[in-house]
Backbone atoms as SQL, in Angstrom:
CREATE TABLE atoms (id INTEGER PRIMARY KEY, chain TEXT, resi INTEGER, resn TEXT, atom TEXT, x REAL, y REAL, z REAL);
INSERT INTO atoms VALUES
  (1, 'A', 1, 'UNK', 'N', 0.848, -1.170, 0.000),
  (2, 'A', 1, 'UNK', 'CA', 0.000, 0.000, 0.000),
  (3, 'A', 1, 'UNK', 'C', 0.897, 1.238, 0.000),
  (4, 'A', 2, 'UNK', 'N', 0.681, 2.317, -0.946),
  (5, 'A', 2, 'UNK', 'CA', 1.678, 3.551, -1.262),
  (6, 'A', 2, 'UNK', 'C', 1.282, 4.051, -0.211),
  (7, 'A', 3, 'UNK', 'N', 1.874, 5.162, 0.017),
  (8, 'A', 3, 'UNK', 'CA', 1.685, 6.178, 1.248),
  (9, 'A', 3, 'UNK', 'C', 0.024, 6.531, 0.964),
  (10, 'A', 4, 'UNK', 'N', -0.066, 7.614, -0.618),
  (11, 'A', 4, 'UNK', 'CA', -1.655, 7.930, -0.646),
  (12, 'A', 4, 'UNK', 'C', -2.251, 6.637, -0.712),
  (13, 'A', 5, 'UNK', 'N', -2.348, 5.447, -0.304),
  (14, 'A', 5, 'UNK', 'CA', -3.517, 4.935, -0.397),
  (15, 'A', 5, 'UNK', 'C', -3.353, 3.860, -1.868),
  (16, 'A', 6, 'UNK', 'N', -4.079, 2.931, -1.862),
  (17, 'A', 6, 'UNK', 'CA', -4.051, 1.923, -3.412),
  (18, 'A', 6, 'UNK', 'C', -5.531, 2.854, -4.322),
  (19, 'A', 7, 'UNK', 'N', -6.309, 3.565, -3.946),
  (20, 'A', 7, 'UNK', 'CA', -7.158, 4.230, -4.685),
  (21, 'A', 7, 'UNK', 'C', -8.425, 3.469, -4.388),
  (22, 'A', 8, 'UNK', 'N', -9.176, 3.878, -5.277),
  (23, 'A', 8, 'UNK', 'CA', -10.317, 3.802, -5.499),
  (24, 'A', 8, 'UNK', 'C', -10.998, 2.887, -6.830),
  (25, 'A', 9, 'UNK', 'N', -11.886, 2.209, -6.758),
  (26, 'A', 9, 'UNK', 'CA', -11.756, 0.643, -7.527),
  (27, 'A', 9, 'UNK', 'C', -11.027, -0.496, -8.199),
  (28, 'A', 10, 'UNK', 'N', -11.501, -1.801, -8.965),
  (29, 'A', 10, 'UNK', 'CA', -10.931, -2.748, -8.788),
  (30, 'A', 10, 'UNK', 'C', -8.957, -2.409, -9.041),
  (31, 'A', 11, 'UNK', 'N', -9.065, -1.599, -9.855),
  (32, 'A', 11, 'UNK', 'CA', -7.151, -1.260, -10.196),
  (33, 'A', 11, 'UNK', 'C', -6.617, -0.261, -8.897),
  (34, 'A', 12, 'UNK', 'N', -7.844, 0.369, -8.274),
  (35, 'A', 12, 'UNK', 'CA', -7.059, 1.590, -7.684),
  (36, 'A', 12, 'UNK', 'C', -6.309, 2.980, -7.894),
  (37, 'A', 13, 'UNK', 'N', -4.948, 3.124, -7.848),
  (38, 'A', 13, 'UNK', 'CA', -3.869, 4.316, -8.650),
  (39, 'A', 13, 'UNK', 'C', -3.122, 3.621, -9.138),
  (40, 'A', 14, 'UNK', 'N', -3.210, 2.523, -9.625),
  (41, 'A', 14, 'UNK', 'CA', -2.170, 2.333, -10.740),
  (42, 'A', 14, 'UNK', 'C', -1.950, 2.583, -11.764),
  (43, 'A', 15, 'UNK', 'N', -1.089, 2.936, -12.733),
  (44, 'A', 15, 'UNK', 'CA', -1.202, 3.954, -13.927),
  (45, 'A', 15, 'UNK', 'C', -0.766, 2.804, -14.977),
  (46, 'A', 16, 'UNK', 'N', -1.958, 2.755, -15.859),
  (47, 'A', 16, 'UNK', 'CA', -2.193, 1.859, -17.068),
  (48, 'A', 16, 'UNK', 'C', -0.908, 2.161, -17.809),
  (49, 'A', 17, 'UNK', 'N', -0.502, 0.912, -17.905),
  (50, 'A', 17, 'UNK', 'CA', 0.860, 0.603, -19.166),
  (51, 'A', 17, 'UNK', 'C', 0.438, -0.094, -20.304),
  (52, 'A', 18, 'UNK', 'N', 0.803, 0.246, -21.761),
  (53, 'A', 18, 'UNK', 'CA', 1.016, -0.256, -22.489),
  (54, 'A', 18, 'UNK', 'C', 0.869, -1.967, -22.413),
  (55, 'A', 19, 'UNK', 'N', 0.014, -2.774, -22.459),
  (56, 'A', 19, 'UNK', 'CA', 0.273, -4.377, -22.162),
  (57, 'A', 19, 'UNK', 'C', -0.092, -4.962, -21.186),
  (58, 'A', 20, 'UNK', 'N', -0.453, -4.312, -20.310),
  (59, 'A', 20, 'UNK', 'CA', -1.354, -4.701, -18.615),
  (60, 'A', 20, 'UNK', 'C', -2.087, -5.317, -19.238),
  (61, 'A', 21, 'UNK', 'N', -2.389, -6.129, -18.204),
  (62, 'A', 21, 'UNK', 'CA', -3.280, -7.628, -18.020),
  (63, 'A', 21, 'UNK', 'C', -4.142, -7.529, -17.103),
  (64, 'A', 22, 'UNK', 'N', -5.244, -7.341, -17.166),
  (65, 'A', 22, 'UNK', 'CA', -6.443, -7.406, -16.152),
  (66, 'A', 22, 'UNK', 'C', -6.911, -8.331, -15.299),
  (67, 'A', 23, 'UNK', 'N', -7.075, -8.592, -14.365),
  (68, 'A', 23, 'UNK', 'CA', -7.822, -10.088, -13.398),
  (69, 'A', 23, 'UNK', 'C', -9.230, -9.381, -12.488),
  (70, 'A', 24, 'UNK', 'N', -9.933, -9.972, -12.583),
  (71, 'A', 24, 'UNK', 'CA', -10.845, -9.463, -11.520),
  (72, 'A', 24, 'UNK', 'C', -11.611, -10.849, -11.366),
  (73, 'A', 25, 'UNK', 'N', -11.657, -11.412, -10.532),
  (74, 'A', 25, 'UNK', 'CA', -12.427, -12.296, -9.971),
  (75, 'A', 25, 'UNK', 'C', -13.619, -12.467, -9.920),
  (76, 'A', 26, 'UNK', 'N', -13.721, -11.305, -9.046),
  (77, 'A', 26, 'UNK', 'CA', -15.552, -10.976, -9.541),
  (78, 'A', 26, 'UNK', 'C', -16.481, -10.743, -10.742),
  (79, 'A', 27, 'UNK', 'N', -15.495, -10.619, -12.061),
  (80, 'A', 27, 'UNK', 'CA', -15.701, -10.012, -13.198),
  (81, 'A', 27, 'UNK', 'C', -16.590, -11.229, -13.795),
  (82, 'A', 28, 'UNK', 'N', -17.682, -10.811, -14.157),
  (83, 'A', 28, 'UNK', 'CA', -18.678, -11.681, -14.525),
  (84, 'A', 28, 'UNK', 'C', -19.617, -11.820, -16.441),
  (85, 'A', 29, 'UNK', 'N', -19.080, -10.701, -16.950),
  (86, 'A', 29, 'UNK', 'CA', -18.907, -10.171, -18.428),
  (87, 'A', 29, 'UNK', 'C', -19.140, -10.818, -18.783),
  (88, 'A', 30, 'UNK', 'N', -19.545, -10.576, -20.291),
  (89, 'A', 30, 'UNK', 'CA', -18.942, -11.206, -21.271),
  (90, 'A', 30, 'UNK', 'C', -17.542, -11.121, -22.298),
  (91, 'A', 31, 'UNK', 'N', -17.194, -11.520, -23.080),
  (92, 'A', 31, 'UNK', 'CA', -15.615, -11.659, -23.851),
  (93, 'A', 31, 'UNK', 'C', -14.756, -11.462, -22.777),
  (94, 'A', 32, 'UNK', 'N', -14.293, -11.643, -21.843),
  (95, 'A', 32, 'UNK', 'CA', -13.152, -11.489, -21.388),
  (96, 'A', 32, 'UNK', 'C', -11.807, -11.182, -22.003),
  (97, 'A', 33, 'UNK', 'N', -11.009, -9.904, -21.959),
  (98, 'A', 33, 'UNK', 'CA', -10.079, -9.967, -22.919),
  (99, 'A', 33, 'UNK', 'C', -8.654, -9.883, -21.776),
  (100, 'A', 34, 'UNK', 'N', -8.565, -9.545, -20.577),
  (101, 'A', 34, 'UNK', 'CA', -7.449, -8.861, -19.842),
  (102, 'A', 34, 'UNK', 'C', -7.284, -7.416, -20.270),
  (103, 'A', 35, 'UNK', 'N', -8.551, -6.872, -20.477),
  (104, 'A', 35, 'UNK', 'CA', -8.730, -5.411, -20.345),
  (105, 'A', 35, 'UNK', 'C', -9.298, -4.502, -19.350),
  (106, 'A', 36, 'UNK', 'N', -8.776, -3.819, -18.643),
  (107, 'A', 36, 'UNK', 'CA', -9.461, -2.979, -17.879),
  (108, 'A', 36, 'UNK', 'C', -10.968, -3.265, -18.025),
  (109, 'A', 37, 'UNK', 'N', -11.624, -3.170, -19.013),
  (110, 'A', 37, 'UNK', 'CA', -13.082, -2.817, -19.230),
  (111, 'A', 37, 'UNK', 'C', -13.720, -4.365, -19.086),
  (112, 'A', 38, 'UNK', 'N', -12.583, -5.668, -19.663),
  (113, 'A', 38, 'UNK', 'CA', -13.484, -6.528, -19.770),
  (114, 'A', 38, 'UNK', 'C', -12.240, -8.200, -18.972),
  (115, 'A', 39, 'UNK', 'N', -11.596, -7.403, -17.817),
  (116, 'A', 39, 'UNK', 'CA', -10.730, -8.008, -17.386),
  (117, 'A', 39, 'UNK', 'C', -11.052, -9.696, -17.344),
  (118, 'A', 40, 'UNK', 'N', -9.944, -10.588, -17.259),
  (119, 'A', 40, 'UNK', 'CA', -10.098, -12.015, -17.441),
  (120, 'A', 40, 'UNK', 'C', -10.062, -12.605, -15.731),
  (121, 'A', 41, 'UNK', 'N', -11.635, -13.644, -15.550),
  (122, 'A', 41, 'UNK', 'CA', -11.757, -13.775, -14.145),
  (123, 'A', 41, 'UNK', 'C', -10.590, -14.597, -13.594),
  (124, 'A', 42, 'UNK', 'N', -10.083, -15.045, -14.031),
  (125, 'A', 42, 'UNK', 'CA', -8.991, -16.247, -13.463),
  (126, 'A', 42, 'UNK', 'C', -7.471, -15.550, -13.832),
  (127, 'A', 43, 'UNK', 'N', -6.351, -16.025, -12.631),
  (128, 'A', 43, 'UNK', 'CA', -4.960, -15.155, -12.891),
  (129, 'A', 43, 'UNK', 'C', -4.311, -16.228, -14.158),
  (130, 'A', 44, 'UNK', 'N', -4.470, -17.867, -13.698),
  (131, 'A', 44, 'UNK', 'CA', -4.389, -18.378, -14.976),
  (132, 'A', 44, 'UNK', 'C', -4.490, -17.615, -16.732),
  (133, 'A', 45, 'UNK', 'N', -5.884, -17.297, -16.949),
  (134, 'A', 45, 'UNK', 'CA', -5.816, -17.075, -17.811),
  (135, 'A', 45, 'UNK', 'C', -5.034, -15.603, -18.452),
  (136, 'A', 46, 'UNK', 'N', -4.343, -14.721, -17.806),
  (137, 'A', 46, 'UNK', 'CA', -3.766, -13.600, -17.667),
  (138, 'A', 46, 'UNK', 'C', -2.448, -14.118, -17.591),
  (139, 'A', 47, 'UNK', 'N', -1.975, -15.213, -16.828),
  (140, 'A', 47, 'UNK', 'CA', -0.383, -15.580, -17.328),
  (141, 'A', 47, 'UNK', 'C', 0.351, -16.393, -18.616),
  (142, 'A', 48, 'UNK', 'N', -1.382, -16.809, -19.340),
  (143, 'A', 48, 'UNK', 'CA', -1.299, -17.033, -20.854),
  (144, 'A', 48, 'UNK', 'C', -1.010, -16.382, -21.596),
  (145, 'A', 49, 'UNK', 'N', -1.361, -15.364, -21.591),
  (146, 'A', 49, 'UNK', 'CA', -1.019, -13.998, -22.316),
  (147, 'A', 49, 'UNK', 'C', -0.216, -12.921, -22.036),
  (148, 'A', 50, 'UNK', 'N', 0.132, -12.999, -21.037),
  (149, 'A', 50, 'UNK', 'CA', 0.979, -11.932, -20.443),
  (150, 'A', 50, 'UNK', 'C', 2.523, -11.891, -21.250),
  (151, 'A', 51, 'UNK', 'N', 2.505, -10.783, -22.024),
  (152, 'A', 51, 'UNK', 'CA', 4.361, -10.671, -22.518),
  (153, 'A', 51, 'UNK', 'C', 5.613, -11.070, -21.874),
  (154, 'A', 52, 'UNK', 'N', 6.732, -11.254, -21.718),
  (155, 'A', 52, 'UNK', 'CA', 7.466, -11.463, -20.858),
  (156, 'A', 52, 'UNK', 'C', 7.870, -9.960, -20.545),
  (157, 'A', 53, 'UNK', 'N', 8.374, -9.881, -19.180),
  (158, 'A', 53, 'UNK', 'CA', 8.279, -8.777, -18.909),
  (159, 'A', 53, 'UNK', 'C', 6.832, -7.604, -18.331),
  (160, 'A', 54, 'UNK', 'N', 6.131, -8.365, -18.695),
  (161, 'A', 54, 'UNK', 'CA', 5.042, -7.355, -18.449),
  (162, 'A', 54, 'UNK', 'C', 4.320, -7.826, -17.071),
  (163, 'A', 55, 'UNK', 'N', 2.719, -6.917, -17.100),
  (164, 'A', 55, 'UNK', 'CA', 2.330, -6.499, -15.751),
  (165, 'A', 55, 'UNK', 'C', 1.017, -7.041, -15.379),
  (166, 'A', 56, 'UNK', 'N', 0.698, -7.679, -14.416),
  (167, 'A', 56, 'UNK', 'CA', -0.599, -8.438, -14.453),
  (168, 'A', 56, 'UNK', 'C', -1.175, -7.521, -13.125),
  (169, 'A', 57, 'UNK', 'N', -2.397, -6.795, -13.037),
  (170, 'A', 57, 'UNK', 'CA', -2.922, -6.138, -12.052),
  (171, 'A', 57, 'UNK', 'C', -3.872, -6.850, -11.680),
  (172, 'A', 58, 'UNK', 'N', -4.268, -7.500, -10.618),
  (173, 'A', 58, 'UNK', 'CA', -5.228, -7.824, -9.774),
  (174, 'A', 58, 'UNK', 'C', -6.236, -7.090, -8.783),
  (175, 'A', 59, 'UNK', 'N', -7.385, -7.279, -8.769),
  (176, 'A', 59, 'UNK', 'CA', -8.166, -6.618, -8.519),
  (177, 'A', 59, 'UNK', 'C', -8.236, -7.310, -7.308),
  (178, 'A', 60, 'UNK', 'N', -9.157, -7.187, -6.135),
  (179, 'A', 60, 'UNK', 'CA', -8.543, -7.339, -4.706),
  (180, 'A', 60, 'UNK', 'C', -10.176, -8.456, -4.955),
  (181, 'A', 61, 'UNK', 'N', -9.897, -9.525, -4.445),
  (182, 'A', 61, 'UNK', 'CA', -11.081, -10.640, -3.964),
  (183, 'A', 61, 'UNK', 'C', -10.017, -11.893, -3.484),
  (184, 'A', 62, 'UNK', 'N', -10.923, -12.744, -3.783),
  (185, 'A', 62, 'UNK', 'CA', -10.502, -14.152, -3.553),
  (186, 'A', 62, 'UNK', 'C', -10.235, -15.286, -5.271),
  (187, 'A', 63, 'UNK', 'N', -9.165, -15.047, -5.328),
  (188, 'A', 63, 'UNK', 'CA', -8.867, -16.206, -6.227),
  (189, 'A', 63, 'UNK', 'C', -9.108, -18.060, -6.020),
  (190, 'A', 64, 'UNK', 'N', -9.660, -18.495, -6.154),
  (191, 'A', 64, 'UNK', 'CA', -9.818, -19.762, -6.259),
  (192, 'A', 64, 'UNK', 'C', -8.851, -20.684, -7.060),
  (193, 'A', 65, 'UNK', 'N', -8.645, -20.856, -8.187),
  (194, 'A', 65, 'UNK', 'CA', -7.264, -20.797, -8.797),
  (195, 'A', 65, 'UNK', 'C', -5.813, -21.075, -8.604),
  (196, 'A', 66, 'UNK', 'N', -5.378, -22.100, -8.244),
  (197, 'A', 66, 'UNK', 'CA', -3.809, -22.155, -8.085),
  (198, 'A', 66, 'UNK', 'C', -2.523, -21.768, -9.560),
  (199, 'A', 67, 'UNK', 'N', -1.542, -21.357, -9.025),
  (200, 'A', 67, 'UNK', 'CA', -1.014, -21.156, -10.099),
  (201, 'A', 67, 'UNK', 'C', 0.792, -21.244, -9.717),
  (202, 'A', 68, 'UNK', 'N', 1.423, -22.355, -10.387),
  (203, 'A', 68, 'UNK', 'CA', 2.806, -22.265, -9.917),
  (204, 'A', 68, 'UNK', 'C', 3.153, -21.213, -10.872),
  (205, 'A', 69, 'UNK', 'N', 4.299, -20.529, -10.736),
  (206, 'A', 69, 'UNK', 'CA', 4.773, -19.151, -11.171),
  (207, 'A', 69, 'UNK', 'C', 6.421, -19.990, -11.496),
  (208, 'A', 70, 'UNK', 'N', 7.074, -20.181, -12.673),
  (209, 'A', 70, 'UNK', 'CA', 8.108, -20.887, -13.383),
  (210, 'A', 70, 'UNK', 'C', 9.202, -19.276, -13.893),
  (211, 'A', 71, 'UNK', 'N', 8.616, -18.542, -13.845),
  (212, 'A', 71, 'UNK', 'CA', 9.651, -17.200, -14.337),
  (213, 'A', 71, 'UNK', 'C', 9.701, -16.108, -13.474);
């Protein structure tokens, strides 16, 4: 948690990069893409796609989901 605070909804103040990967758990949509607007419910499916190098933001719930992490 930054000094001001993580913000205000599922991302908070984090400042959108180029290639971010969306998760929201609760996210109940349709198309799921790992977009802000239409984030992907499972972290699984966000470390499919995720660039190397890049940034996966999680939205604050409960993941159900296991996931070993290899990189």
């Amino acid at each position: 948690d930054p000094p001001t605070g993580c913000g205000e909804g599922p991302w908070g103040a984090i400042e959108a990069l180029s290639g971010d990967i969306y998760v929201d758990a609760a996210y109940l949509g349709e198309a799921p893409d790992g977009t802000r607007e239409h984030p992907f419910p499972t972290l699984a499916q966000a470390l499919e796609v995720v660039e190397a190098g890049g940034r996966v933001a999680l939205a604050a719930g409960d993941y159900a989901d296991g996931v070993a992490l290899t990189q």
